[in-house]
N, C-alpha and C positions, 0 to 999 in steps of 0.2 A: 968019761964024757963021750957023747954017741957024737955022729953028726950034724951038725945044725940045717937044717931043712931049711930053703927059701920060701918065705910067704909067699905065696901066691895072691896075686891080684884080681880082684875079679871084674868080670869085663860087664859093662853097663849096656843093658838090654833093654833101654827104650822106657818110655815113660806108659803104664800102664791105665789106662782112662779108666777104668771100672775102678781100680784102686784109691784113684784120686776121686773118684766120685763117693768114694766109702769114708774116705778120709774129709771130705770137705762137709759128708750129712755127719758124723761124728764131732766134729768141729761144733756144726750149726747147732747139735744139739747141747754141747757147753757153753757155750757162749751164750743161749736162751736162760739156759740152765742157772749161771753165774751174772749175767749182764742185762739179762730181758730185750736183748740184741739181735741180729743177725753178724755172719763175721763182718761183713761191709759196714755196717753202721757201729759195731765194737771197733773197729781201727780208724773210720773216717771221721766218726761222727754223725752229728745229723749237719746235711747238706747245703740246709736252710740258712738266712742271714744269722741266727743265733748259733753260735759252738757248742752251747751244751743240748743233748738229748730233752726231750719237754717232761717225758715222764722221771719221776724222782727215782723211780725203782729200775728205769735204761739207765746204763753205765756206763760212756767209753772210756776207752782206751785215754783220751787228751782229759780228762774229766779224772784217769785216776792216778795219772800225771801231776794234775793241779792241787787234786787232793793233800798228795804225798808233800809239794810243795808248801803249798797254801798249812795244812795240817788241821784246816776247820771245816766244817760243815758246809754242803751245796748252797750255796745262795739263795737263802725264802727258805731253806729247811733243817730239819731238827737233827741230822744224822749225815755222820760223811757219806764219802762213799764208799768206802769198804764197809762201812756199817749195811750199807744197801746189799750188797755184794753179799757179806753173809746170810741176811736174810733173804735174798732170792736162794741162795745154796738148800739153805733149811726149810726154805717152803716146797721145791721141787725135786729133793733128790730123790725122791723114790720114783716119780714121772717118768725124771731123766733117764735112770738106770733100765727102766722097762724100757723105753724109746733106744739107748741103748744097743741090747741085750736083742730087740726087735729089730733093729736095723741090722746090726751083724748076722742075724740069722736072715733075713729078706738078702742079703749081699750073698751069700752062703747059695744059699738057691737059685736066688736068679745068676748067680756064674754057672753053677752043673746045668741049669733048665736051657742056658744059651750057650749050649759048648760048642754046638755045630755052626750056630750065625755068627759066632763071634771069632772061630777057625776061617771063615769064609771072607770074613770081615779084614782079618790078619794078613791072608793069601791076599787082598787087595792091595792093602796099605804097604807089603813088599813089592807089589810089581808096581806102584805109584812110587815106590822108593822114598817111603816114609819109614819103610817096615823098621828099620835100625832106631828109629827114633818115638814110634808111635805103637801103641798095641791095647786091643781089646781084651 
């Protein structure tokens, strides 16, 4: 037996805003994809005096909650909601996956198209002494 090498930790280099910006249109686009949603209205609801979403094919989050509980169908309709849920899957995966496949490649580019504003951008955000915590 050789000897055991210490892991190494690795040190946390700030929250990257274009990253999360790729990850929150990725998101939005499952959540339309599955829910007929945005994420804010997939987690919140809608905001209105009623709890549940108006259209039967928008899904939240508390809605597939009550489903799971409940175990019957939407209130006024013929299908739960994961019955919804699949068929929003089945009706837009191929959409999605193009939107997708599009977004990842637009992220892709526009990081190399702005490597100079976004190094300019980074040089600020460390002498504002964010730079440890923030980054383009």
């Amino acid at each position: 037996m050789g000897k055991k090498r210490k892991r190494t930790r690795r040190k946390f280099t700030g929250w990257n805003l274009i990253t999360l910006a790729e990850g929150y249109a990725q998101t939005s686009i499952f959540t339309d994809l599955a829910f007929r949603a945005t994420p804010a209205e997939f987690l919140l609801g809608n905001p209105g005096p009623n709890a549940y979403l108006t259209t039967a094919s928008k899904v939240s989050l508390k809605e597939l909650i009550d489903g799971l509980i409940a175990g019957a169908p939407i209130q006024g309709h013929s299908k739960t909601e994961w019955e919804y849920v699949v068929d929003n899957v089945m009706s837009g995966w191929f959409d999605a996956g193009l939107k997708t496949i599009g977004t990842g490649i637009a992220f892709r580019a526009g990081t190399k198209l702005t490597r100079r504003p976004r190094a300019a951008a980074n040089r600020m955000f460390k002498q504002l002494g964010i730079g440890d915590m923030v980054r383009v």
